[in-house]
N, C-alpha and C positions, 0 to 999 in steps of 0.2 A: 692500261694493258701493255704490256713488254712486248717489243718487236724484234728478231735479231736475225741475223743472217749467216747463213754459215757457207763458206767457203774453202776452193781445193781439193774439193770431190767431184766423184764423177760415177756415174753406175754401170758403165760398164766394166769397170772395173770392180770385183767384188768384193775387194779389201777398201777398196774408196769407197765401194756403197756401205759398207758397214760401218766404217767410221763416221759417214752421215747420220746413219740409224742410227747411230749409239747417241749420238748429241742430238738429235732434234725428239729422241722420244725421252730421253734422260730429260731435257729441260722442259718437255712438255708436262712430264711427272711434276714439278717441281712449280715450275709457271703453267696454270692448268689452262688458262686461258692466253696464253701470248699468242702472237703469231709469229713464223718462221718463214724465211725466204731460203729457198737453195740455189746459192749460185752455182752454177754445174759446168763443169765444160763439156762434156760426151753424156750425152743420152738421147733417148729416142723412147719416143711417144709418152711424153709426160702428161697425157690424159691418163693413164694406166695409175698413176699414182698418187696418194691418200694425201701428199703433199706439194705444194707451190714448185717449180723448179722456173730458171732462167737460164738463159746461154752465157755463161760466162765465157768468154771464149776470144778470137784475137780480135774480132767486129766491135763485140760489145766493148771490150777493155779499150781499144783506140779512143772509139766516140766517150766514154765516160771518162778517160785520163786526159783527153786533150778539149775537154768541154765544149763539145760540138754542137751541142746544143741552144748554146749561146747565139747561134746565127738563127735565123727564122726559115723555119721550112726546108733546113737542111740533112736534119736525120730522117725525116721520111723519104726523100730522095736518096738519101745513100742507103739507106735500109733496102728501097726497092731496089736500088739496083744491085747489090750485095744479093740479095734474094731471087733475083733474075738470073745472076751468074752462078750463083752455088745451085741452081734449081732446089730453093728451100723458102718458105716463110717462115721459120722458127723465129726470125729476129722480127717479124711484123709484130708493130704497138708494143714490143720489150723492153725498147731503153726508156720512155717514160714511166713505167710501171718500176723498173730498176731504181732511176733517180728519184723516186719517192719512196722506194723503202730506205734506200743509203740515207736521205735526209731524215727520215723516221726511226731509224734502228736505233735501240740502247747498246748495241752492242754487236759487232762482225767476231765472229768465233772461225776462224781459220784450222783445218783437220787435214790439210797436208799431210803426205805422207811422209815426201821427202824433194824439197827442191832446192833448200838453200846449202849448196854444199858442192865441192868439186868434183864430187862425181857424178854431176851434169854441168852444161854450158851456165855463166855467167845469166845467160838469158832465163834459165830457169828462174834459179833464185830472184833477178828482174820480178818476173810475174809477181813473189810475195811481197816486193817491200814495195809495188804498184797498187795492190791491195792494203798497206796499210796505208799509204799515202791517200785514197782515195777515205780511207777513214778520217783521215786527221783534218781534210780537208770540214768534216761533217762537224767535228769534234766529238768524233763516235771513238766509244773504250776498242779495243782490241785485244782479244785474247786468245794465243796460241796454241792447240789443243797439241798433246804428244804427238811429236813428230821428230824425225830425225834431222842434225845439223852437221857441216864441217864435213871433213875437216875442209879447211877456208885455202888450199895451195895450189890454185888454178894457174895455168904458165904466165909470166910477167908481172909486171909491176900491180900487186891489188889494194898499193896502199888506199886512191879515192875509193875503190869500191868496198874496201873491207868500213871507211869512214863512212860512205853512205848506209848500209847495213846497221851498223853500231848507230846510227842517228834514228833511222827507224823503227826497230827494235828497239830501243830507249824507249820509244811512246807507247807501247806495248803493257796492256796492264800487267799481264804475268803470261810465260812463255815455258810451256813445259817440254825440258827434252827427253825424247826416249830412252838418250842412250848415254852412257857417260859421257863415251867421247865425245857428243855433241852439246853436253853439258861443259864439258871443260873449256871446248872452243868457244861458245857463247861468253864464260866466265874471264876468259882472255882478252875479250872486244873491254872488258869495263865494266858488263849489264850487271845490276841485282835486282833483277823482276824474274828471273831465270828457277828453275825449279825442277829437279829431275821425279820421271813418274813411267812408270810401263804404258803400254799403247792403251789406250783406254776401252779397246774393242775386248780384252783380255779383262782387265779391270775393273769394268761395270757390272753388275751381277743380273742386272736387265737388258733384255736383247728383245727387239721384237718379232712377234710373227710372220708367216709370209702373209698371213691374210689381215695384217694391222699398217702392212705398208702401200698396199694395192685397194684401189675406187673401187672397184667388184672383188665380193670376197670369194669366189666361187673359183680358187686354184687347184690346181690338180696334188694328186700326191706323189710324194717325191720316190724316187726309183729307189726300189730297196737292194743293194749292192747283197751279194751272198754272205751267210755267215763266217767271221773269221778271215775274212779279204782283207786285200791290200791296196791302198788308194793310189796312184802312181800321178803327179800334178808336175808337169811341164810346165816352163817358161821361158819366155824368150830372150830373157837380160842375160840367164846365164850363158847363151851362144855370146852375145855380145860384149859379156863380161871374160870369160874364157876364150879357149880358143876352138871356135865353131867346130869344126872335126874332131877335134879331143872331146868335146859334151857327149856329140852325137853317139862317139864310140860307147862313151859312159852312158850313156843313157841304153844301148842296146843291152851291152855287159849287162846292167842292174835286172833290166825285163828279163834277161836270160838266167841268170842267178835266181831269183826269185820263183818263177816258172820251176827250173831245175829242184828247186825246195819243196817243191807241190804246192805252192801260195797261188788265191786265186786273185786275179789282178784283175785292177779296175780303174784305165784311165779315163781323170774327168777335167775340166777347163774352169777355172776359177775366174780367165780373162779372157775375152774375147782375143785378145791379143797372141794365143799360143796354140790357135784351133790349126792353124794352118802347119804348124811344124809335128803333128800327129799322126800324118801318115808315114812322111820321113825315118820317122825313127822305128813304125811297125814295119816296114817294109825290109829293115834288117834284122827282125827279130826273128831267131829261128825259128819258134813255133807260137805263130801269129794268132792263129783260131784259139787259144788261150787265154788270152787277153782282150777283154772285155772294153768297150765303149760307149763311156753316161756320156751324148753326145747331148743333150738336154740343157739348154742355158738357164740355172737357177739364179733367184736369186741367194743374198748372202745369208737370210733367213733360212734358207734351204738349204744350201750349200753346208751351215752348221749342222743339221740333224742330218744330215746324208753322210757328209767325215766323220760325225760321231760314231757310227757304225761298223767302221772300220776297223781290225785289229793294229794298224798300224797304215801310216803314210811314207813316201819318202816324195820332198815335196822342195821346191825353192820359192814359192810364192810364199813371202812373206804372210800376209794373212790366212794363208792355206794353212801354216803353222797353228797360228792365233788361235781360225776354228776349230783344228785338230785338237788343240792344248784346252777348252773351250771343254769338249766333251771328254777330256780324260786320255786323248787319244794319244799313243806317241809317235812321234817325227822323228825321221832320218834327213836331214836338211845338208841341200844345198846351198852352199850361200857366196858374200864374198866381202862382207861389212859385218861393221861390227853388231849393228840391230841382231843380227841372229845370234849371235852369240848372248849380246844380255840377254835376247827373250829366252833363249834353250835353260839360262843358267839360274833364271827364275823358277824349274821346274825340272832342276837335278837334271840336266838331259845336255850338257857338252859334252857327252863321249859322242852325239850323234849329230855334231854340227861338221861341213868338210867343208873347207875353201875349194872355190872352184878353180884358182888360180892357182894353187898349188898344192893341187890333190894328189892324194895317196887311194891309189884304183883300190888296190890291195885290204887297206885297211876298212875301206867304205864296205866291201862284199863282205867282208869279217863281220861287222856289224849288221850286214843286213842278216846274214846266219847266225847273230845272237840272238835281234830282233825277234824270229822267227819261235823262239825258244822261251822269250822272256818279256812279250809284248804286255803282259799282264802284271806282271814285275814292276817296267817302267809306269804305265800305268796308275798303278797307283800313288805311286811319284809325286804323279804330275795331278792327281787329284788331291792330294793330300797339300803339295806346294799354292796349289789353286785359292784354296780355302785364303792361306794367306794372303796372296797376290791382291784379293778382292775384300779383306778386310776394310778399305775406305774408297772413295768414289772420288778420280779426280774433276769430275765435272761439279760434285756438291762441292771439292776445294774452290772449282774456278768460280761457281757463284757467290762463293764470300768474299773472293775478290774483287768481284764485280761491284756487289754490293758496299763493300768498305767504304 
């Protein structure tokens, strides 16, 4: 029986939980009997779901990287006290159960979305090649599910670390990037295990339900948003990527433009992460009672059939796109990397990508008044592009490689 573990997700996040779901039901089709570990860093109450989860997280990664184990009777004393101070037992009796799957796994499948790369801290990308190292130690395969990389020009000298990276990544059975440019960066270290492929949430033509991911099947049904709406999806990266006051303004403009169109709008939260900048931006909209609130935490099985129903989105969450593009739906995106860009260009749809960093207000409102005009236009686009997009499966790729 095949055992593997998948890693660099996380549920609350709903683009991280979906990329879970894509790989653990995908190989479960395929391996009908294996069993799957998820290693998780954020979630909460994984009695709720149909599948094993673990803390991956800065506790567990310490004790399993610096083999803490090794001393007698010291990970249940740091466990407890870890659990004493965070007022938590998630980590009670976890790292043994962890240290026999890593010793048992055929294989860690890593679904990152995005960490190795400078536009986050050195310490990010740290965490990924922590995980393969903890592989190699096993002599477990590794294989990198689409994900974005690079580009690698973090301030100062990266010659050791760009060396370290390129030595890890080497033991990597195959490593798929999402995006060119992280396909190129990779292709620059040396590697040829590297393989460019679209995110595999988009990809795989099996998604599962919400009631095939949760221990009780008895969910509720999902809010049905009005005919012909408009989905409106906040996040937080583009205040942090932009300049906080410049978003905020754009994001009231958009609600007000839209509204002014007669669209009925309907903001909803793809991450926990963007719940709180929600009232912010309604509280400058000029005619608030218009705009509508799925304050309702779905999950990413939900979240797909709920955007499908939209006439159109304007969205920056990367997977918010995915879903959108998913059911045919088309997107007005914010972005500020290249991922949005090849995803939009895989489904005819760069008129509707805007860098947040050097936007054109002007040109964005133009499009949302095409939008409004020819949503059904794009649409079929994007379902028509679709077809193609999903002609092969890169998870049936990565199991031939696995297999090789």
């Amino acid at each position: 029986m095949k055992k593997f573990i998948i890693t660099g997700t996380q549920m609350k996040n709903k683009g991280s939980q979906a990329m879970f779901l894509t790989l653990y039901y995908n190989l479960k089709k395929h391996y009908k009997d294996c069993e799957i570990y998820g290693f998780s860093n954020k979630y909460t109450e994984p009695e709720k779901y149909s599948f094993p989860l673990y803390p991956y997280d800065y506790y567990t990664r310490l004790v399993l990287n610096k083999r803490l184990s090794r001393v007698p009777f010291l990970v249940p004393l740091l466990t407890a006290f870890a659990g004493w101070r965070r007022k938590t037992d998630k980590w009670k009796g976890k790292i043994p159960q962890m240290e026999k799957a890593l010793r048992e796994a055929d294989a860690v499948f890593d679904a990152s979305g995005y960490t190795l790369g400078s536009g986050w801290p050195k310490g990010g990308g740290e965490l990924l090649l922590q995980t393969i190292r903890l592989a190699k130690r096993h002599n477990t395969k590794v294989i990198l599910m689409p994900q974005s990389f690079g580009p690698f020009d973090w301030e100062g000298d990266n010659t050791e670390f760009l060396a370290q990276i390129k030595e890890e990544l080497s033991y990597c059975t195959k490593i798929y990037a999402r995006e060119q440019e992280g396909y190129d960066c990779l292709l620059s270290l040396g590697l040829t295990n590297v393989e460019l492929s679209t995110d595999m949430v988009i990809r795989e033509p099996f998604f599962p339900t919400a009631s095939d991911i949760y221990a009780a099947s008895d969910t509720d049904a999902v809010e049905a948003p009005a005919a012909g709406s408009v989905g409106f999806i906040i996040n937080e990266n583009v205040y942090r990527i932009g300049d906080a006051d410049s978003v905020l303004d754009l994001y009231v403009k958009i609600l007000d433009r839209l509204i002014d169109n007669g669209e009925k709008v309907y903001i909803l939260n793809t991450s926990t992460a963007d719940i709180h900048l929600v009232e912010g931006v309604l509280s400058r909209v000029k005619n608030r009672e218009k705009v509508q609130i799925i304050s309702k935490e779905y999950s990413s099985p939900e979240l797909i059939e709920l955007i499908g129903q939209f006439k159109y989105v304007v969205a920056s969450r990367y997977h918010s796109v995915v879903f959108a593009y998913r059911g045919g739906v088309p997107s007005i995106i914010l972005g500020w990397a290249s991922k949005y860009i090849d995803l939009a260009a895989h489904f005819q749809q760069q008129d509707s990508v805007f860098d947040i960093r050097t936007l054109d207000a002007d040109r964005l409102l133009e499009q949302i008044d095409y939008m409004s005009g020819h949503a059904e236009e794009e649409s079929q686009k994007i379902k028509s592009s679709l077809q193609t997009v999903q002609t092969s499966s890169v998870i049936q790729d990565a199991i031939r490689a696995l297999e090789a």
